[in-house]
N, C-alpha and C positions, 0 to 999 in steps of 0.2 A: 530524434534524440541522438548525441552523440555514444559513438561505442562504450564509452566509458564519461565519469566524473569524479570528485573526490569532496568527501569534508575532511575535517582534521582525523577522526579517527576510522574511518569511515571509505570505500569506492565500492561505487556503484557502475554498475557494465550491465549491459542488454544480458537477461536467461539465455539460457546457450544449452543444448538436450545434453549435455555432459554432466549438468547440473540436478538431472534427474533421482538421482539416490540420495542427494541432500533434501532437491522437495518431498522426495516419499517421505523422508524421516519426517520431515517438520509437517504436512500434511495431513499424516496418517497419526497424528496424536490427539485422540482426543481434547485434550486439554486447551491448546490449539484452536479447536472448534469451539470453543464451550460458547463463545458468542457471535457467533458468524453465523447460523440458524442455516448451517446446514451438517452433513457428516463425512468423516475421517474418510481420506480416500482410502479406496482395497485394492488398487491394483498400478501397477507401474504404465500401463494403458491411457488411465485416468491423468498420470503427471503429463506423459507424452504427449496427451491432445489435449491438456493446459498449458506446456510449453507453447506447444504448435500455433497454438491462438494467441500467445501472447504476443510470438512471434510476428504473428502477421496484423497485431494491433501498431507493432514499431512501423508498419510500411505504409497501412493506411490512415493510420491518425500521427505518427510524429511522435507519439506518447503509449507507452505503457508501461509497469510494474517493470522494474530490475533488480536481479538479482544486488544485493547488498555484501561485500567482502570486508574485514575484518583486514586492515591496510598491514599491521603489526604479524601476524602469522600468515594473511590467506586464507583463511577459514570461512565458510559457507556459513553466513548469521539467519539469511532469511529474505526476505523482500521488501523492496519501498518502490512509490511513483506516484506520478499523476498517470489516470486512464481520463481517455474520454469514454463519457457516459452515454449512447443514444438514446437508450431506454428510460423512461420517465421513473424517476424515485423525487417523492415529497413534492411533487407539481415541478420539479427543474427536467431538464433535458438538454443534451445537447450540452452538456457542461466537464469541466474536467473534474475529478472524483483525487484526492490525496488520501490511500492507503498505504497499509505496512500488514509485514506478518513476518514474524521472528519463530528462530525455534524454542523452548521453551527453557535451554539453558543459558537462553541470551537474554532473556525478558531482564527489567531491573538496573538494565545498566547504562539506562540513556541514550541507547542507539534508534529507539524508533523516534523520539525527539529530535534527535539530531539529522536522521535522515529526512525528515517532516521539512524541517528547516531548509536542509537543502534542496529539496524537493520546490520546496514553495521560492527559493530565492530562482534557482532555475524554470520553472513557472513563468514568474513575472520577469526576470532579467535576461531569460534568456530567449525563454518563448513569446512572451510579450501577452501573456494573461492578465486579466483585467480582474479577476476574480478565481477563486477556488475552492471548489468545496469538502467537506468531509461527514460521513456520518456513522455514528455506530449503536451499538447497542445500549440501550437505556443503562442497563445493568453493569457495563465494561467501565467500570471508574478509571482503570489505569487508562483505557484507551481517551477517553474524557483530558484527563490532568496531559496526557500525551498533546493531546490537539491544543490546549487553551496554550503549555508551557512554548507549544510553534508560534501562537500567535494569533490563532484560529478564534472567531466568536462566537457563542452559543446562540442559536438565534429561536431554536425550539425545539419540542419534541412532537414528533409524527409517528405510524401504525406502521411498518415495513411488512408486510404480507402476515399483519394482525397480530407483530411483536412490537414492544414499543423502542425506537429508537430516537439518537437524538441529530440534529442538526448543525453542524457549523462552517462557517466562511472567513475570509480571510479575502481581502479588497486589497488590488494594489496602489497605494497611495502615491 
């Protein structure tokens, strides 16, 4: 991935351990969690050696989660990317994964759509992906209306470790 890219309101740049106090904030809020089926980190430890993997998702696979900047002030919104996935969810493997996580006074305002977008135009245009996936929580409507408005199609819902989520893709034509 390149060190950086841009939408219209919107740059995205590789997480960088400077950025640590911003993922604690957005992290550590429950509210955040309410649908990711897991819990609020507790320690600055935890951001560190999720940077540090992210980090080293950039050098072995080409792809992972970046930070997302707010182009107009600089401001730390939260994250967007394609990861590749090795581990098997919903019988795929081996596939790129398009996620996002904002903080929670950024939600609302169109930025996980728009990074979505970019995300998936650099995908196929720039990586040369042929498909890409996304899935989330049965119950996360926003994150639902988020995927379909990228472009994304619903293709089903599946049990993610016996929660129900849902399934969608997006084929580069």
């Amino acid at each position: 991935m390149p060190e950086t890219f841009e939408s219209e309101r919107l740059l995205f740049r590789e997480l960088l351990p400077s950025d640590e106090d911003s993922l604690f904030e957005m992290d550590s809020d429950p509210d955040v969690h309410r649908y990711l089926g897991n819990t609020p980190v507790q320690s600055m430890d935890e951001i560190r050696s999720a940077i540090t993997m992210i980090r080293q998702q950039y050098l072995d696979n080409g792809a992972a989660r970046m930070a997302v900047i707010l182009k107009e002030t600089g401001e730390f919104l939260g994250w967007a990317g394609l990861k590749f996935m090795e581990h098997e969810i919903n019988g795929h493997i081996n596939h790129f994964d398009l996620g996002y996580r904002f903080m929670k006074r950024h939600w609302g305002k169109g930025y996980a759509t728009e990074a979505a977008k970019a995300f998936i135009d650099y995908g196929f245009n720039v990586m040369g992906l042929s498909k890409i996936n996304a899935y989330a929580d049965a119950g996360n409507i926003n994150s639902h209306s988020v995927l379909e408005k990228a472009g994304l199609k619903y293709i089903g819902t599946f049990y993610d470790e016996g929660s129900p989520s849902v399934w969608y893709e997006i084929t580069n034509r």
